[in-house]
Biopython code that builds the backbone (N, CA, C, O; Angstrom):
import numpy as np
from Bio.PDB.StructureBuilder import StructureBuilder

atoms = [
    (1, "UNK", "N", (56.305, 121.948, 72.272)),
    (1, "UNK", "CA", (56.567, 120.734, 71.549)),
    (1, "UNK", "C", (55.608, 120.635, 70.383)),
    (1, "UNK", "O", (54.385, 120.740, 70.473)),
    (2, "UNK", "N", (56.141, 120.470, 69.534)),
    (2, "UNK", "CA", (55.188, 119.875, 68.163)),
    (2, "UNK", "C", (54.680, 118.594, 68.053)),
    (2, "UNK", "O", (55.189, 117.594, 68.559)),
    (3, "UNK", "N", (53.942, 118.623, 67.565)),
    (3, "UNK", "CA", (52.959, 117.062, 67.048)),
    (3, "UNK", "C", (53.815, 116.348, 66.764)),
    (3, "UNK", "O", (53.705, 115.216, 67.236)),
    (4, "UNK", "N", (54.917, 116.597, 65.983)),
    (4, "UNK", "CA", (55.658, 115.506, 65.362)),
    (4, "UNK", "C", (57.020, 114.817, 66.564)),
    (4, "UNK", "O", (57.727, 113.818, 66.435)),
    (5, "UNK", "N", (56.975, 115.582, 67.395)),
    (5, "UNK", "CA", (58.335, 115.777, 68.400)),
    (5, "UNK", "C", (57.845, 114.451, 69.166)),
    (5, "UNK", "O", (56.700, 114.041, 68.978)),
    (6, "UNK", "N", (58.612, 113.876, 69.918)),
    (6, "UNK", "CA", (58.091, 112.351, 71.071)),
    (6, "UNK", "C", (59.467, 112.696, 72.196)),
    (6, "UNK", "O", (60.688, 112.852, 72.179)),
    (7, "UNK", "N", (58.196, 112.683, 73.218)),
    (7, "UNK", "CA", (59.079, 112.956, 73.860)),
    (7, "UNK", "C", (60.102, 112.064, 75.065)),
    (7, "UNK", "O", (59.545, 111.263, 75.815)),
    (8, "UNK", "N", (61.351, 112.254, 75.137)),
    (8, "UNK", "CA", (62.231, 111.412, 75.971)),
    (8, "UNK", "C", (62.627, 111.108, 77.282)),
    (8, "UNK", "O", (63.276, 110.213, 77.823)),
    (9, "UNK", "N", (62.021, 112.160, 77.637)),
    (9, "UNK", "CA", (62.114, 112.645, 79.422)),
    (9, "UNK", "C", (62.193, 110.630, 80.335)),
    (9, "UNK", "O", (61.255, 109.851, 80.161)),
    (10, "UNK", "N", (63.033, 110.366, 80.905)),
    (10, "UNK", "CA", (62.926, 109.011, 81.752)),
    (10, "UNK", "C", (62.226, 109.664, 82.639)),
    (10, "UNK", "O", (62.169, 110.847, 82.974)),
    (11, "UNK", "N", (61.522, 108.371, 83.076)),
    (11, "UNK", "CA", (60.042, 108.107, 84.246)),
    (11, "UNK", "C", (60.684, 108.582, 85.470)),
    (11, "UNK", "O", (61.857, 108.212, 85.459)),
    (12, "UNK", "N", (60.484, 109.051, 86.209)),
    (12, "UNK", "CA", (61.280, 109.868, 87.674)),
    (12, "UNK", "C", (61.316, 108.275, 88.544)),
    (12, "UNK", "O", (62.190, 107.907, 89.328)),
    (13, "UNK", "N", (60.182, 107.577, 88.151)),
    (13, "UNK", "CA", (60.591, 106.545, 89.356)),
    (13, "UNK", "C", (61.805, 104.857, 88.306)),
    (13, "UNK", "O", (62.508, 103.977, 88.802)),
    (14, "UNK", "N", (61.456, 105.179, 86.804)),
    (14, "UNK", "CA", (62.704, 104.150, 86.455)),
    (14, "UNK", "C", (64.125, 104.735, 86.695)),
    (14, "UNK", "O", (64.975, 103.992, 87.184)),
    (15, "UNK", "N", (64.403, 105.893, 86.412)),
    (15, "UNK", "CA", (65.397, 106.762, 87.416)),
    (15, "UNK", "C", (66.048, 106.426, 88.643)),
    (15, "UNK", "O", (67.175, 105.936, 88.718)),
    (16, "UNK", "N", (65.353, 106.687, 89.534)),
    (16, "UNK", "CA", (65.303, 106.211, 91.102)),
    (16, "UNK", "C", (65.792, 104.697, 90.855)),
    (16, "UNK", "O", (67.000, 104.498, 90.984)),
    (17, "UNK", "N", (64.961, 103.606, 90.511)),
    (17, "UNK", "CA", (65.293, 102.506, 90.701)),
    (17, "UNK", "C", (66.405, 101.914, 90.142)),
    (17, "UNK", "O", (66.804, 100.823, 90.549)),
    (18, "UNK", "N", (67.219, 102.817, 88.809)),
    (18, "UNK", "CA", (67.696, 102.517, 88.563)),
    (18, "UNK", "C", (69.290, 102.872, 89.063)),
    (18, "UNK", "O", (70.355, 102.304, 88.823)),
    (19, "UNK", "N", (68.964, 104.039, 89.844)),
    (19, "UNK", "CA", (70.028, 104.428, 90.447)),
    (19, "UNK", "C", (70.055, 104.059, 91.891)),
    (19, "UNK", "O", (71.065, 104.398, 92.507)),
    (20, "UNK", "N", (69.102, 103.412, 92.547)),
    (20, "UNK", "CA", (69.133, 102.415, 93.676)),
    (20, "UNK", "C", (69.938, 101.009, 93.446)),
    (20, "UNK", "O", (70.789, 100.490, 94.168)),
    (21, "UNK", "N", (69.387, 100.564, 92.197)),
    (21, "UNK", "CA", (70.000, 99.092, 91.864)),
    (21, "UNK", "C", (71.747, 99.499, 91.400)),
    (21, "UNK", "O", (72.583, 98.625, 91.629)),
    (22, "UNK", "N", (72.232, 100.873, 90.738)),
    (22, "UNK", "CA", (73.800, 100.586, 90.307)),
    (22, "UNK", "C", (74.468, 100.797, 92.026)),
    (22, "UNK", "O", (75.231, 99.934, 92.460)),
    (23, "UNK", "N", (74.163, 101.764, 92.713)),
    (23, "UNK", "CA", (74.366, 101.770, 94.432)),
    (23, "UNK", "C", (74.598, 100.343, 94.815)),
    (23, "UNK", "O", (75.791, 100.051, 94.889)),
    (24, "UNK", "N", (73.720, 99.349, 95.086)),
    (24, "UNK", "CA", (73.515, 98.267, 95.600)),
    (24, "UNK", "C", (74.717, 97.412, 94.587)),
    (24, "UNK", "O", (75.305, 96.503, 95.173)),
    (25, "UNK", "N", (75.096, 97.652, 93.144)),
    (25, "UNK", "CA", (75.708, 97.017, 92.851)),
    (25, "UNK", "C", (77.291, 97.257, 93.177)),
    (25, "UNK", "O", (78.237, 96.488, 93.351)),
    (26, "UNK", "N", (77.165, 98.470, 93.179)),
    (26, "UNK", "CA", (78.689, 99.273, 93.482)),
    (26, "UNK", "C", (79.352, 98.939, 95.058)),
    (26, "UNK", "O", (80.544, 98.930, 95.364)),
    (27, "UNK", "N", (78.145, 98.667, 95.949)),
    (27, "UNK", "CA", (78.471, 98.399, 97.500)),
    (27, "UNK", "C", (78.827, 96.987, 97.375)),
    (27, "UNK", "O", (79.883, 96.521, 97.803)),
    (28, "UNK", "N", (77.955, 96.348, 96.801)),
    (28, "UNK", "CA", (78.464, 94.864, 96.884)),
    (28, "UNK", "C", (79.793, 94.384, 96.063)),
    (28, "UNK", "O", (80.593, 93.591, 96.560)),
    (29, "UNK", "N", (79.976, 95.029, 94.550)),
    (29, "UNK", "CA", (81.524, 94.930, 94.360)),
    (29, "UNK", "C", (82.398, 95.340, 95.673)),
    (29, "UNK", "O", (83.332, 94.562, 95.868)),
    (30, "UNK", "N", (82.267, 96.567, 96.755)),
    (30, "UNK", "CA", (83.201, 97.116, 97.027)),
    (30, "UNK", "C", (83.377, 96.080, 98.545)),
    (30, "UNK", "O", (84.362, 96.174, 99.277)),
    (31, "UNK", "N", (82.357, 95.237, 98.770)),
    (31, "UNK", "CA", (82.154, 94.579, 99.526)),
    (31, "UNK", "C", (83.211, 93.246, 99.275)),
    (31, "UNK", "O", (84.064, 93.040, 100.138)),
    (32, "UNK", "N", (83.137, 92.353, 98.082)),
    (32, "UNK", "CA", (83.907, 91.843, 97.542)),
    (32, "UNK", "C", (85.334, 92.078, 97.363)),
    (32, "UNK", "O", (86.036, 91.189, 97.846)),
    (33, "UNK", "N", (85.953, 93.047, 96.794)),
    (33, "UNK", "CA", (87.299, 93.545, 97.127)),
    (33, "UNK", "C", (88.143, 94.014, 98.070)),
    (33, "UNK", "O", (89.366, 93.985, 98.204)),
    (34, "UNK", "N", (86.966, 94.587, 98.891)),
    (34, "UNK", "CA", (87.389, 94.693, 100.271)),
    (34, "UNK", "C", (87.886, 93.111, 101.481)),
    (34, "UNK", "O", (88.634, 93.042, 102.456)),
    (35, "UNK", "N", (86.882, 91.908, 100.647)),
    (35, "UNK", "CA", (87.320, 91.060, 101.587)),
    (35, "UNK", "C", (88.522, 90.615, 101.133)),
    (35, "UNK", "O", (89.554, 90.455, 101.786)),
    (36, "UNK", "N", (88.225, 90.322, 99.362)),
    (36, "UNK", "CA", (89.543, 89.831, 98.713)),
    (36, "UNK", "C", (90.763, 90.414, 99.389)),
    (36, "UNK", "O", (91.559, 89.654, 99.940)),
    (37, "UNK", "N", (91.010, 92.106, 99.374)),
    (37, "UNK", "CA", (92.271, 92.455, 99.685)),
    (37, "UNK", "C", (92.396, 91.973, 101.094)),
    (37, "UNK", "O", (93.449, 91.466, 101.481)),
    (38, "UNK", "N", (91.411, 92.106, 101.832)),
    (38, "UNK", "CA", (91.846, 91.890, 103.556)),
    (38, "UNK", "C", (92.080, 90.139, 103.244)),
    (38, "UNK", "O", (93.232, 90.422, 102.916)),
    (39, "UNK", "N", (92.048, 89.256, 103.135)),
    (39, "UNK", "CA", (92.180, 87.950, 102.982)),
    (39, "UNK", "C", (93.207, 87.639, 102.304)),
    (39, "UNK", "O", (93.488, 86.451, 102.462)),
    (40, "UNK", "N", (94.256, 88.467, 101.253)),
    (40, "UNK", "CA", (94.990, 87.985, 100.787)),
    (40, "UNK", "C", (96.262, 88.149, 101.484)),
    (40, "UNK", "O", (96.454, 89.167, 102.148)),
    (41, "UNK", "N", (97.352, 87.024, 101.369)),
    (41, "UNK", "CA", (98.461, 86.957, 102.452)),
    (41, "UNK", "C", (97.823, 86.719, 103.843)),
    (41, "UNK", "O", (98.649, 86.790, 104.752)),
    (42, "UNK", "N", (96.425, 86.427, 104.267)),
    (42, "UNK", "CA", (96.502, 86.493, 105.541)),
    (42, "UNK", "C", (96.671, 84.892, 105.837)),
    (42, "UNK", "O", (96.310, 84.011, 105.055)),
    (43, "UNK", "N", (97.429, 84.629, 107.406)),
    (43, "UNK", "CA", (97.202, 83.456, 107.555)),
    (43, "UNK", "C", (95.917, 82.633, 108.274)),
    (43, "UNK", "O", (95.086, 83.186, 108.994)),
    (44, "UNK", "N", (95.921, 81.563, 108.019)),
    (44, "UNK", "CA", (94.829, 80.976, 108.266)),
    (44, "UNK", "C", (94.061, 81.522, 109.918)),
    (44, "UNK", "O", (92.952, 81.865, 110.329)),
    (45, "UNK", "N", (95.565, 81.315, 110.500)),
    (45, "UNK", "CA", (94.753, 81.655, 111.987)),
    (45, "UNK", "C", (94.201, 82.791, 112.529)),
    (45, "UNK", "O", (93.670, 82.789, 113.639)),
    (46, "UNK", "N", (94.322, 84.128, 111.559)),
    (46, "UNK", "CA", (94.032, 85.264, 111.445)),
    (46, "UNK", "C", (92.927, 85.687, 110.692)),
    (46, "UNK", "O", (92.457, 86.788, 110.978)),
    (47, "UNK", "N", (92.353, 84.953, 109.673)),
    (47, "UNK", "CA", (90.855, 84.793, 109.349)),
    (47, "UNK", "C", (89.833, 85.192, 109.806)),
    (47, "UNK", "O", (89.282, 86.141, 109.248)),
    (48, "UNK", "N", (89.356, 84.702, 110.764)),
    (48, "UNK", "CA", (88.512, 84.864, 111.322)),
    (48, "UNK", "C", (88.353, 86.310, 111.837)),
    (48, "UNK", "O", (87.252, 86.850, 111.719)),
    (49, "UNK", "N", (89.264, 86.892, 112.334)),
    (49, "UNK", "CA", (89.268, 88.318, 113.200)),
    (49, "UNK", "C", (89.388, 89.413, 111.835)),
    (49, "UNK", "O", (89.269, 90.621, 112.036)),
    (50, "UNK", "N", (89.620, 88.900, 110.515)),
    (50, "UNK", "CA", (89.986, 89.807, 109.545)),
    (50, "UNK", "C", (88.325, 89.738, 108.824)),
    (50, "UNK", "O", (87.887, 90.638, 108.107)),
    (51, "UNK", "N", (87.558, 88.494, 109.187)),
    (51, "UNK", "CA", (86.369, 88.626, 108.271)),
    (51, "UNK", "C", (85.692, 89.613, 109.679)),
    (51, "UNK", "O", (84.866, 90.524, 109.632)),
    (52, "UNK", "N", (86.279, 89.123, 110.665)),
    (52, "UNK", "CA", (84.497, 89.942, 111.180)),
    (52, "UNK", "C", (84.978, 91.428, 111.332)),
    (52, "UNK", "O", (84.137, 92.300, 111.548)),
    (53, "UNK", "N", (86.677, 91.826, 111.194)),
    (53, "UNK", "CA", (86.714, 93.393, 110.795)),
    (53, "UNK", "C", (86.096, 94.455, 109.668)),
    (53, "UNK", "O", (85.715, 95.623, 109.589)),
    (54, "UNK", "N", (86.319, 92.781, 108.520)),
    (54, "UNK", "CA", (85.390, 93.502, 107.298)),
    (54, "UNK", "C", (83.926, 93.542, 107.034)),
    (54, "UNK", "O", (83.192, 94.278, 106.373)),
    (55, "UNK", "N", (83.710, 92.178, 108.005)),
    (55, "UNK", "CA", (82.023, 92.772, 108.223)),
    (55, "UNK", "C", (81.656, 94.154, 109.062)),
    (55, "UNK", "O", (80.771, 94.939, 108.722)),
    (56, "UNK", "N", (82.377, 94.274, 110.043)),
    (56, "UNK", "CA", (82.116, 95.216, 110.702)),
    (56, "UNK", "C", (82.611, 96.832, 109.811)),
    (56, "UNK", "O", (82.420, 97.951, 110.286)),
    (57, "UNK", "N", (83.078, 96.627, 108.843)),
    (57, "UNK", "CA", (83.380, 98.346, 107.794)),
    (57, "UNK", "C", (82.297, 97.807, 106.551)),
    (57, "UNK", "O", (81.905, 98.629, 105.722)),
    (58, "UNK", "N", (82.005, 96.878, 106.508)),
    (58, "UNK", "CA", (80.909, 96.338, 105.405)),
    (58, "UNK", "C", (79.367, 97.381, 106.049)),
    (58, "UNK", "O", (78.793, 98.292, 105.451)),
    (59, "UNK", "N", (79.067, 96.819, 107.403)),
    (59, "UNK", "CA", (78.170, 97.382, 107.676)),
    (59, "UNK", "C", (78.164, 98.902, 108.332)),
    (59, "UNK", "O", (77.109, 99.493, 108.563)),
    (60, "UNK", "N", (79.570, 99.508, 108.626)),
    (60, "UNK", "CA", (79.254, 100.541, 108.516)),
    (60, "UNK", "C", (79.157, 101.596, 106.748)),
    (60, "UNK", "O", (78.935, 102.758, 106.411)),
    (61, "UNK", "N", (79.420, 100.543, 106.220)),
    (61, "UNK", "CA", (79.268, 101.238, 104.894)),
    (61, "UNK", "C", (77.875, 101.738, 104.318)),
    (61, "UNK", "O", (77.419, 102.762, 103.809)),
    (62, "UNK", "N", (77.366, 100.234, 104.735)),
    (62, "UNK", "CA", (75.766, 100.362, 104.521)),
    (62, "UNK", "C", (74.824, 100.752, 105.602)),
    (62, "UNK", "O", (73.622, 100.552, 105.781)),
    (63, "UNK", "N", (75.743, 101.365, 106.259)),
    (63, "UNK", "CA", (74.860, 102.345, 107.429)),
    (63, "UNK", "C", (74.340, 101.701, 108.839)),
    (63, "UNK", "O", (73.852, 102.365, 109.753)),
    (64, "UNK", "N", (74.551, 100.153, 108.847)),
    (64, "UNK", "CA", (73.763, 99.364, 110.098)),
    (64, "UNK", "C", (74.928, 99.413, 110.979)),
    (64, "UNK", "O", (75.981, 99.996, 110.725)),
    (65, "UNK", "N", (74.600, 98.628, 112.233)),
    (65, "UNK", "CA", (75.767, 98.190, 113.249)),
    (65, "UNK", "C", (75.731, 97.177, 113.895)),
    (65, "UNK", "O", (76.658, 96.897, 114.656)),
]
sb = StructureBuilder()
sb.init_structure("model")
sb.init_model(0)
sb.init_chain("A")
sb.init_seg("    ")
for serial, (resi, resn, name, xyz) in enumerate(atoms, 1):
    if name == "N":
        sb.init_residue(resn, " ", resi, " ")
    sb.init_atom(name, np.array(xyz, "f"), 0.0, 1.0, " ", f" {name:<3s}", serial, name[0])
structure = sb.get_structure()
């Protein structure tokens, strides 16, 4: 590199964080559409068993149980 050159290389850890935070954003959209579609057309009395199906693929998404 020359004196005059500056260099561009991103920080290894703004990197990381920044590709932690689009993850976290991408799960939680998919979290959102996932309930939207399971909720739409459903009837009322069926609710309930349709949210806690999508909690239950919510959290296997994000790895817990």
């Amino acid at each position: 590199m020359g004196a005059d050159e500056e260099r561009t290389d991103m920080d290894p850890l703004l990197a990381g964080l920044l590709t932690t935070l689009a993850l976290v954003v991408i799960v939680a959209i998919a979290a959102v559409l996932i309930t939207h579609f399971a909720l739409r057309d459903t009837d009322s009395t069926h609710r309930a068993a349709v949210l806690e199906s999508v909690a239950a693929v919510i959290r296997a998404i994000r790895g817990k149980r």
